[in-house]
C-alpha positions as CSV (number, residue, x, y, z in Angstrom):
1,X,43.6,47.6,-43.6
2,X,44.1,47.1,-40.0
3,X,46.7,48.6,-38.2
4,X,49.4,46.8,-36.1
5,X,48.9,48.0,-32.0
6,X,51.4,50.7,-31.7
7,X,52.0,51.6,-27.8
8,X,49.9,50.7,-24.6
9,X,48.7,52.9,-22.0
10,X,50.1,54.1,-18.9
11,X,46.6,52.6,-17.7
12,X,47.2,49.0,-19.7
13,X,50.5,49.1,-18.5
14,X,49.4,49.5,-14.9
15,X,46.8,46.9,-14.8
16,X,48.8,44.4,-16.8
17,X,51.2,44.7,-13.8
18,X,48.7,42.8,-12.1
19,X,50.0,39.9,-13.7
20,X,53.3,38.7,-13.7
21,X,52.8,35.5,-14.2
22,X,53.8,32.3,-12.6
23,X,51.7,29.3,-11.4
24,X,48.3,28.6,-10.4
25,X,44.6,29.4,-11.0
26,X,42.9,33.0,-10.8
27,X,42.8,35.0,-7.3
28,X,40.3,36.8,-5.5
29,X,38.1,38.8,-7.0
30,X,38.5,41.7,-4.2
31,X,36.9,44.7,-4.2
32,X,39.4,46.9,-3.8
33,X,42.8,47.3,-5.0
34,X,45.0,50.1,-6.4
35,X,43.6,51.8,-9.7
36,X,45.4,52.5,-12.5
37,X,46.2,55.6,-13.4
38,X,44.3,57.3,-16.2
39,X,45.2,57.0,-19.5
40,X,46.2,60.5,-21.2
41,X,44.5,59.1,-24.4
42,X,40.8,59.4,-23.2
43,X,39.0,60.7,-20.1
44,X,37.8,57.8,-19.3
45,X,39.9,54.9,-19.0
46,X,39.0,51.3,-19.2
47,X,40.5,48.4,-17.8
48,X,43.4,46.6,-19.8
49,X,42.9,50.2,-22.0
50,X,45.1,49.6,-25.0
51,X,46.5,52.4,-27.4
52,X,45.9,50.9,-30.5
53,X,47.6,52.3,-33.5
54,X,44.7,53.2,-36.0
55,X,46.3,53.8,-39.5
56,X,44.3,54.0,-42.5
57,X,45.0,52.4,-45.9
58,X,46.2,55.8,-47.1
59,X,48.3,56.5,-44.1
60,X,52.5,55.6,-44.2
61,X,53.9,53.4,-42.4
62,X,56.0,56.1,-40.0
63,X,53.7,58.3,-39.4
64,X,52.6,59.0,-35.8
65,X,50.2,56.7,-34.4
66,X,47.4,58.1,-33.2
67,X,46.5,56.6,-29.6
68,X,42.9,55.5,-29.0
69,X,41.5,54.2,-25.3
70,X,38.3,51.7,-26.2
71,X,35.3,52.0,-24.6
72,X,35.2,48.7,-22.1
73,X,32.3,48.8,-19.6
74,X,34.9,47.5,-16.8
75,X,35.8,49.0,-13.5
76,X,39.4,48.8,-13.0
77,X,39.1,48.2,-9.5
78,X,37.5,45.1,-9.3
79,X,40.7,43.6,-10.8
80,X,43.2,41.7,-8.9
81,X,46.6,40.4,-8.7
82,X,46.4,36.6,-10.0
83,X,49.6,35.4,-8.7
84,X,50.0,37.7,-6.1
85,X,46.4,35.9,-4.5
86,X,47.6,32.4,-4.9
87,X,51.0,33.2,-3.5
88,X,50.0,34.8,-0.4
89,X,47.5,31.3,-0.1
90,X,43.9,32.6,-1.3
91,X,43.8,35.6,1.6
92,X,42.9,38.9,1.1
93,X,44.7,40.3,4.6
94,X,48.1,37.6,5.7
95,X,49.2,34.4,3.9
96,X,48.3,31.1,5.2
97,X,50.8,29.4,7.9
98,X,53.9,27.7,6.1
99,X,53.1,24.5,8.1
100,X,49.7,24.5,5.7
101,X,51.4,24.9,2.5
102,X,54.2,22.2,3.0
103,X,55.6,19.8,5.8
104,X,58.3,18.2,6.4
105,X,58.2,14.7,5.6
106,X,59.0,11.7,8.0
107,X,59.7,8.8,5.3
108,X,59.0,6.0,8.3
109,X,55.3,6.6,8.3
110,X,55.8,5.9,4.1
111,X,53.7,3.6,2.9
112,X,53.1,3.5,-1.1
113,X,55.1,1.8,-3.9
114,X,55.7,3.3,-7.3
115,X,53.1,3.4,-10.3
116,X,54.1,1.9,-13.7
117,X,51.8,3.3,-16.3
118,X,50.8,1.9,-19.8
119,X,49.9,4.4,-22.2
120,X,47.2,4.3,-24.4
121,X,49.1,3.4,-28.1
122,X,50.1,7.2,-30.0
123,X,51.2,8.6,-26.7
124,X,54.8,8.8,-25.1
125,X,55.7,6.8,-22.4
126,X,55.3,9.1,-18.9
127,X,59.5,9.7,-17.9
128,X,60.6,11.1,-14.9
129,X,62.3,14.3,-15.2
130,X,60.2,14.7,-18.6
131,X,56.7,14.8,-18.6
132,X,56.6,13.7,-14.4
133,X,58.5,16.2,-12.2
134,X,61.3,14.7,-10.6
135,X,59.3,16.2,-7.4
136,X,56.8,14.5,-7.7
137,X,57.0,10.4,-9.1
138,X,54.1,8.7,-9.8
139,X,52.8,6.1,-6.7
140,X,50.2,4.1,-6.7
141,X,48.9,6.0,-2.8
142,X,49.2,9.4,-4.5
143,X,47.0,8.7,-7.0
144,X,44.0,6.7,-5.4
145,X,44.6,9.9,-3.1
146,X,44.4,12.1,-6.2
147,X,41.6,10.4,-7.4
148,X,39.6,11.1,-4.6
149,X,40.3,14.5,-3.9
150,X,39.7,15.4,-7.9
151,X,35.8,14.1,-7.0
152,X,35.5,15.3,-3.5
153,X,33.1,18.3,-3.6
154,X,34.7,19.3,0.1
155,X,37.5,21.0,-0.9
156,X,34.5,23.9,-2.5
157,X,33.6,26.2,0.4
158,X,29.9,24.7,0.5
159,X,30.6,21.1,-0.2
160,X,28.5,21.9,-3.9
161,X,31.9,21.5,-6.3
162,X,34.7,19.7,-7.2
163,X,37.3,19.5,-9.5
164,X,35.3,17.4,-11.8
165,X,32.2,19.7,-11.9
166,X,34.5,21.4,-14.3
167,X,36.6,18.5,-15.7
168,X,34.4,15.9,-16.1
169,X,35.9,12.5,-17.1
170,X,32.7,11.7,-19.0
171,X,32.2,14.9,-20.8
172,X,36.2,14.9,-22.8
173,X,37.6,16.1,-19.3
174,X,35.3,19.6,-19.6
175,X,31.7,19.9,-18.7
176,X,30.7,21.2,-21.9
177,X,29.4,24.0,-21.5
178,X,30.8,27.8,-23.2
179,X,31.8,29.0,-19.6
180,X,31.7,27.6,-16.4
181,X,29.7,27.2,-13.7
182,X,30.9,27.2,-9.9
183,X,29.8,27.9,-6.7
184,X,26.5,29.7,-6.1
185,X,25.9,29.4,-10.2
186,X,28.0,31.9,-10.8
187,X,30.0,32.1,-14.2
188,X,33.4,33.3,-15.1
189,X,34.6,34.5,-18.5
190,X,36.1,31.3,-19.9
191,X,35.5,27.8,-21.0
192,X,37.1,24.9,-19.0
193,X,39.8,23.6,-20.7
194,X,39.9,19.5,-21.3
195,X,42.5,18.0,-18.9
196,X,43.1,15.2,-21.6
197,X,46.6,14.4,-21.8
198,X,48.2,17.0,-19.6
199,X,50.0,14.8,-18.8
200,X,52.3,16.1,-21.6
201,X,51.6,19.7,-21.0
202,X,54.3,22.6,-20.9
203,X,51.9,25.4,-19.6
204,X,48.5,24.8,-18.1
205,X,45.3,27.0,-18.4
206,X,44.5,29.2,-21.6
207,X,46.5,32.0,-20.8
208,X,49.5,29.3,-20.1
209,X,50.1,30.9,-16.3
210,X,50.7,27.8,-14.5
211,X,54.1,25.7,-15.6
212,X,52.7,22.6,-14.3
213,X,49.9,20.6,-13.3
214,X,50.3,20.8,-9.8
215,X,50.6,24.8,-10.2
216,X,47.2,24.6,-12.0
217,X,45.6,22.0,-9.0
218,X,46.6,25.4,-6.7
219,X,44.4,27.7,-8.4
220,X,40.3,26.8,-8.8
221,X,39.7,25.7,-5.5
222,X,40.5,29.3,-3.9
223,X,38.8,31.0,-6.5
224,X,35.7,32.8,-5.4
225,X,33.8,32.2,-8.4
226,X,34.6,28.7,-9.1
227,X,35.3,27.2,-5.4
228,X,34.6,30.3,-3.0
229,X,35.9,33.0,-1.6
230,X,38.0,30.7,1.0
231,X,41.9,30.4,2.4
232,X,44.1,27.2,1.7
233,X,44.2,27.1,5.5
234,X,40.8,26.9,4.9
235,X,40.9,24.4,2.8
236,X,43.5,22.1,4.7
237,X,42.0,22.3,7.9
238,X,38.6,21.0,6.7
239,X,40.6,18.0,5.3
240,X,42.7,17.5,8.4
241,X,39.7,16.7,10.6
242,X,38.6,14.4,7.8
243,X,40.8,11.2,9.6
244,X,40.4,9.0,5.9
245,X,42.7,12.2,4.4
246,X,44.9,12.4,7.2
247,X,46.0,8.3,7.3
248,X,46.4,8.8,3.6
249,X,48.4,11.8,3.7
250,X,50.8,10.5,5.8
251,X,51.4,7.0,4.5
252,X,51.4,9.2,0.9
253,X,53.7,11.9,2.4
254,X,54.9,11.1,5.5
255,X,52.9,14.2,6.3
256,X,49.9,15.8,8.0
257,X,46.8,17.2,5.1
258,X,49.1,20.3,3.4
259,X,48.4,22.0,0.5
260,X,51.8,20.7,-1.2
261,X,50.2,17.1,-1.1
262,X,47.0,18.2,-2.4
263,X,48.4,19.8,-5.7
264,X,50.5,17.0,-5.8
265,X,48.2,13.8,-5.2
266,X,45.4,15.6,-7.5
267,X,48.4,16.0,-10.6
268,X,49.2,12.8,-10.6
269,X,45.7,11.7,-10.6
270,X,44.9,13.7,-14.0
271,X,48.6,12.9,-15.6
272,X,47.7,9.0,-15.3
273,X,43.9,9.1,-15.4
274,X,43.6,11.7,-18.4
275,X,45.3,9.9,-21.0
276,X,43.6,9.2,-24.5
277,X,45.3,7.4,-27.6
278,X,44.7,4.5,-29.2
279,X,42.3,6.4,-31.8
280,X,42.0,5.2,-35.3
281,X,44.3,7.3,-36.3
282,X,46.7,5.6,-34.3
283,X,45.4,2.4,-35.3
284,X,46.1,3.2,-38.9
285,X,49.4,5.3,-38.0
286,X,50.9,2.9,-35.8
287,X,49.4,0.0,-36.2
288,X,49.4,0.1,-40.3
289,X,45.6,-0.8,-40.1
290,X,44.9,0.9,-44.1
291,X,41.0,0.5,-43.1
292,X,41.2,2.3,-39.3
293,X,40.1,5.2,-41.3
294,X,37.4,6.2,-43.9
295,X,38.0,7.6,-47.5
296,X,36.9,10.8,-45.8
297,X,39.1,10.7,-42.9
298,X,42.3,9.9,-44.6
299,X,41.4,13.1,-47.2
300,X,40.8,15.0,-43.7
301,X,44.4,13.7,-43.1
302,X,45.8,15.2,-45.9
303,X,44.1,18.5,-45.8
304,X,44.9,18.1,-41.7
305,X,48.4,18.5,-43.0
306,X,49.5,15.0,-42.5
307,X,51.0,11.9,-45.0
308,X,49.2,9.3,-45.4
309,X,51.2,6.2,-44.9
310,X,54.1,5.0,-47.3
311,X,52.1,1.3,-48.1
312,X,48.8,3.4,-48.6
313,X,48.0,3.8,-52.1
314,X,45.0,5.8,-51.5
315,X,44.6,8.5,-53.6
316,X,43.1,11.5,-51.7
317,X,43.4,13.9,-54.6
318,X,43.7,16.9,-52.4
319,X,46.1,19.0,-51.5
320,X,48.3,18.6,-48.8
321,X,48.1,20.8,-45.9
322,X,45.5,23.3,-47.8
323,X,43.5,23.4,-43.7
324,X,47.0,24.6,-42.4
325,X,46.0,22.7,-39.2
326,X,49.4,21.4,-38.5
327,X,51.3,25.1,-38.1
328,X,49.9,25.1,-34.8
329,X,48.4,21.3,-34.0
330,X,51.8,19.7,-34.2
331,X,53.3,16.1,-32.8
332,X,51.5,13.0,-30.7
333,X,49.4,15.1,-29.1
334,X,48.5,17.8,-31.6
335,X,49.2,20.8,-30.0
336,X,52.1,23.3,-29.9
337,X,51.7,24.1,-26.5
338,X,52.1,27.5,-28.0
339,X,49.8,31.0,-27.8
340,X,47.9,32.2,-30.7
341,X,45.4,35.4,-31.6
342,X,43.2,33.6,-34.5
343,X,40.5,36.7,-34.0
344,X,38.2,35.2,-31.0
345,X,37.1,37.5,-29.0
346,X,37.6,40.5,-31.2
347,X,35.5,43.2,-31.6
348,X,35.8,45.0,-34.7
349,X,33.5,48.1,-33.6
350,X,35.1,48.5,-30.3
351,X,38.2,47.6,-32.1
352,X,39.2,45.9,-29.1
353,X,39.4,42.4,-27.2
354,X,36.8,40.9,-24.8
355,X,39.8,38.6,-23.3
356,X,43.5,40.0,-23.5
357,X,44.5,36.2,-22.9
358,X,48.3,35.4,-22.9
359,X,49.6,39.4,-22.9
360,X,47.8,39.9,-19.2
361,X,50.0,37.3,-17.9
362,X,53.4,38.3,-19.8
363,X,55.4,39.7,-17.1
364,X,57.0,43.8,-18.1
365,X,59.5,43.5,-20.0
366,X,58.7,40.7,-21.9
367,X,55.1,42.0,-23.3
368,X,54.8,41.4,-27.1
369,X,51.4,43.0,-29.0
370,X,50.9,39.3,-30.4
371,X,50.5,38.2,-27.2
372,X,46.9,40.4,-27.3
373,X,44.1,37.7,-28.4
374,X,46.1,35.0,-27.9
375,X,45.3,31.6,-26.2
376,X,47.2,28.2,-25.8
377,X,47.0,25.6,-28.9
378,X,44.5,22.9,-27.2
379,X,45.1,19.0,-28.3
380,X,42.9,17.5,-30.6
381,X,42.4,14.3,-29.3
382,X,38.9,13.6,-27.9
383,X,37.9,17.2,-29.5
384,X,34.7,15.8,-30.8
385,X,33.9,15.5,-26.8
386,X,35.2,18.6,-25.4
387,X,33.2,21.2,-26.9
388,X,32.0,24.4,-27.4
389,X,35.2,25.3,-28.7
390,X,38.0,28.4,-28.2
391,X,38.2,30.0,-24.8
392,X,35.2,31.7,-24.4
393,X,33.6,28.5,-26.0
394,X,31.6,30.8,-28.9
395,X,32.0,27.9,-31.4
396,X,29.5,25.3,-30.5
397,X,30.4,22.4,-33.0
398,X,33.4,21.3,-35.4
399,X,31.9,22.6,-38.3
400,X,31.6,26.0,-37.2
401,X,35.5,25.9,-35.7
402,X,36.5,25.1,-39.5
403,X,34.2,27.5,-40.6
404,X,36.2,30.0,-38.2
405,X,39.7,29.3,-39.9
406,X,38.2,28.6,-43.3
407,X,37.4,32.2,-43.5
408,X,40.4,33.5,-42.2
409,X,39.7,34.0,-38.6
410,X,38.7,37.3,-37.5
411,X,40.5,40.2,-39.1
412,X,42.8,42.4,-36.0
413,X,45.6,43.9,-35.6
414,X,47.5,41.2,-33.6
415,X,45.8,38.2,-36.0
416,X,48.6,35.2,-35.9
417,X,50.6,35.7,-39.6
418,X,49.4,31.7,-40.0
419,X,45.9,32.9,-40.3
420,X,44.3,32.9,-43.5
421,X,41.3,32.6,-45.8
422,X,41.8,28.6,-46.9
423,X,39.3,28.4,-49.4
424,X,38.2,24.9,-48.2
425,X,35.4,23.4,-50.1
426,X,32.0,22.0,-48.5
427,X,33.5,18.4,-48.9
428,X,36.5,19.1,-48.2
429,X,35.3,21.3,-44.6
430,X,33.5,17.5,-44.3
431,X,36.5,15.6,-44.4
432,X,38.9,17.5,-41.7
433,X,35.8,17.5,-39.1
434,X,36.1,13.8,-40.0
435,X,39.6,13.3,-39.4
436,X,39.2,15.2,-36.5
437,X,36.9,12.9,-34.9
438,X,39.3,9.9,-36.0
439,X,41.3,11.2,-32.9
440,X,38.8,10.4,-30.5
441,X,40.5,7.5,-28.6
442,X,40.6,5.0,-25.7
443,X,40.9,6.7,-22.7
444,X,41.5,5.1,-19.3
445,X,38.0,4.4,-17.8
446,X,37.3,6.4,-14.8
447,X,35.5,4.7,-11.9
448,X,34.2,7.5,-9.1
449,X,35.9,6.6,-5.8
450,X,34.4,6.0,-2.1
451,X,34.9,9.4,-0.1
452,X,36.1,8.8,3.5
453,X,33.6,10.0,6.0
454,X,33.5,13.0,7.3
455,X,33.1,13.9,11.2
456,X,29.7,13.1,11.3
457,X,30.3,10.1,9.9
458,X,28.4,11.0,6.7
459,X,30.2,10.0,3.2
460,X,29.9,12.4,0.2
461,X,28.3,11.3,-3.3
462,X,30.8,12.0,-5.8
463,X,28.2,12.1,-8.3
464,X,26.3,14.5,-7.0
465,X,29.2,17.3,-7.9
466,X,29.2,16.2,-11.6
467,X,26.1,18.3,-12.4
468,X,27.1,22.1,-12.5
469,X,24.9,24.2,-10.2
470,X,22.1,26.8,-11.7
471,X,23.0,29.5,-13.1
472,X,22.8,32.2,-10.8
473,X,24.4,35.2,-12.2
474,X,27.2,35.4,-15.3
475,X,30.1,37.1,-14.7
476,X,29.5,40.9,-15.9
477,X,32.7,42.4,-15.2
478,X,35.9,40.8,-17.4
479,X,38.8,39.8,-15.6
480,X,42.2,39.6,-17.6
481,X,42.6,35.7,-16.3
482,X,38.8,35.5,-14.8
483,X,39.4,31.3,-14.3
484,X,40.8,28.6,-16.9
């Protein structure tokens, strides 16, 4: 039987240090910072090294765990502080100038008028103070400034990417692909998240490190491997000698180009744009349509863990909740918003993880050994677009991510208690891939914007960025929140 993780490291304990949390993307990747000490459990110690409590069947309960350092091919120092990067602005050496980061704002030079948004049918409407910070309200400026920032492929270092190389609107909000791609080709350790419905969001990224979607806007386009190696005075400067960004800015926010505004404008593009409802599920939940879905579907519902409705007399003749889907895919937009360890990632003859996911993050003091594995509960609403599935996108298709859980996951000493063998049969499998694809829905149709012109006058094709770059070289090195 596998053991329960007993203590960490003095070397896990200093590396997780480099993550306290808070919001944001990744950092730099810079080449040097302090190592950790080594671990007193091997003479060679790992990144992340974890002391993992290895008791036999045969073994009690109390008896002394015995401390074990896995073998990871990483070098501790090419690891970096995530939120002490994106604080300090994206520099390795001084912090960008405060007048970069946020201005003042001179409400005369206003000019915008608030957004009212209709959501797509299954959704809740979008309320200030609840799912819209009371920071930031929705306008119709901010987002046509949003909008064209999310496409631009200047805020990138070389004018190559932009946010929705990664995020594309036409690929589920994801480019579909196991990891990412970004500047130079170069690949990072996780798979873009979809941006669908965000909007509704408590944490953003897998690892939940950013509380909000303008924390999240913050961190990809100072990333080295995603955006470049490059400042957010960097960033703001090439935009303020853009004049199209600077009229908007300060009609939007009374304000010159600042990095506030950016994360700002760019949020409340996705949190309108990036809404999908109206599936047949909703059709048949809220509408009462009894023929929205199939025979199969409405079984998939069932095994899902949801009723069918009171005036359908349907019989599905199976049992209720038998996929368990609904312990963690819960509410409108079927997720938790919570962090789970279902086994991706593991390695069973390392007896260690590839990604330490939500525990890198956790700040001392708060650290919990199920926090090792585990990753944020994604919606399941346009999931039959969004694919490869899980974080490190190692499930290519539906059928292998119910083949994942049908099994029991992957056995590990931090597996979620909600993770078991289901014993689903091959029709059965069938039916809650079916159901899942019910919730594909009606989003709200994305139309690429007109750039402004640049200084020489010339005007960037959005479309150009959509198409991630070459691969040039993968990521060989894990980082405990390497992007996404």
């Amino acid at each position: 039987m596998l053991a329960r993780f007993g203590w960490v490291t003095r070397s896990a304990l200093a590396t997780a240090l480099l993550a306290l949390g808070g919001c944001g993307g990744t950092g730099n990747e810079k080449e040097e910072v302090a190592s950790a000490e080594p671990s007193t459990a091997s003479p060679s110690s790992g990144a992340l090294d974890a002391a993992v409590a290895k008791v036999s069947d045969k073994d009690s309960a109390d008896k002394p765990a015995h401390l074990v350092t896995p073998d990871r091919a990483v070098d501790p120092k090419k690891l970096v502080d995530v939120v002490e990067q994106e604080v300090k602005g994206g520099e390795n050496a001084s912090p960008s100038p405060e007048s970069i980061l946020w201005l003042p704002s001179d409400q005369s030079k206003i000019k915008d008028e608030p957004l009212t948004v209709k959501v797509p049918k299954g959704l809740s409407p979008l309320i200030l103070n609840v799912n819209v910070p009371a920071a930031n309200p929705l306008t119709k400026g901010k987002f046509e400034l949003g909008k064209q920032l999310y496409f631009d492929p200047r805020v990138s270092l070389d004018g190559t990417i932009s946010c929705a190389t990664c995020h594309n609107p036409e690929k589920g909000w994801t480019d579909q692909l196991s990891v990412s791609v970004g500047i130079d080709g170069h690949t990072g350790g996780r798979s873009a998240p979809t941006v669908v419905n965000t909007a509704y969001g408590k944490t953003m990224f897998w690892d939940g490190r950013s509380p909000s979607l303008e924390g999240q806007a913050q961190g990809p386009i100072q990333n080295p491997i995603e955006m470049g190696k490059q400042s957010y005075e960097d960033i703001v400067l090439r935009l303020r000698a853009i004049p199209g960004y600077k009229d908007q800015f300060e009609k939007v926010f009374g304000t010159d180009v600042t990095l506030d505004g950016m994360a700002k404008a760019i949020a409340t593009f996705e949190r309108v744009a990036a809404l999908s409802g109206n599936s047949k599920y909703d059709k048949y939940n809220s509408d009462g349509d009894l023929t929205a879905l199939s025979e199969s579907e409405k079984r998939g519902m069932v095994l899902f863990g949801l009723r069918l409705r009171g005036d359908d007399e349907f019989k599905t003749n199976v049992a209720l909740k038998k996929a368990e889907c609904t312990s963690c895919h819960t509410g409108s937009n079927f997720t938790n918003e919570q962090f789970h360890n279902i086994g991706v990632g593991w390695n069973a003859e390392k007896n260690d993880f590839a990604d330490y996911g939500r525990f890198v993050i956790s700040p001392i003091g708060s650290k919990n050994n199920s926090e090792l594995g585990a990753f944020k509960t994604p919606t399941v609403r346009e999931i039959e677009k969004s694919g490869p599935y899980m974080h490190d996108g190692s499930l290519k298709t539906l059928e292998e991510v119910v083949e994942h859980y049908n099994k029991g996951g992957n056995p590990n000493p931090s597996l979620d208690k909600d993770i078991k063998k289901l014993n689903l049969t091959d029709s059965e499998k069938a039916d809650v891939v079916a159901f899942m694809k019910a919730l594909t829905g009606e989003q709200v149709k994305v139309e690429l914007p007109t750039l402004p012109p640049g200084t020489d006058g010339k005007i960037p094709d959005p479309h150009a960025a959509l198409t991630p770059p070459p691969v040039k070289a993968a990521a060989n090195v894990f980082h405990p929140a390497v992007q996404r």
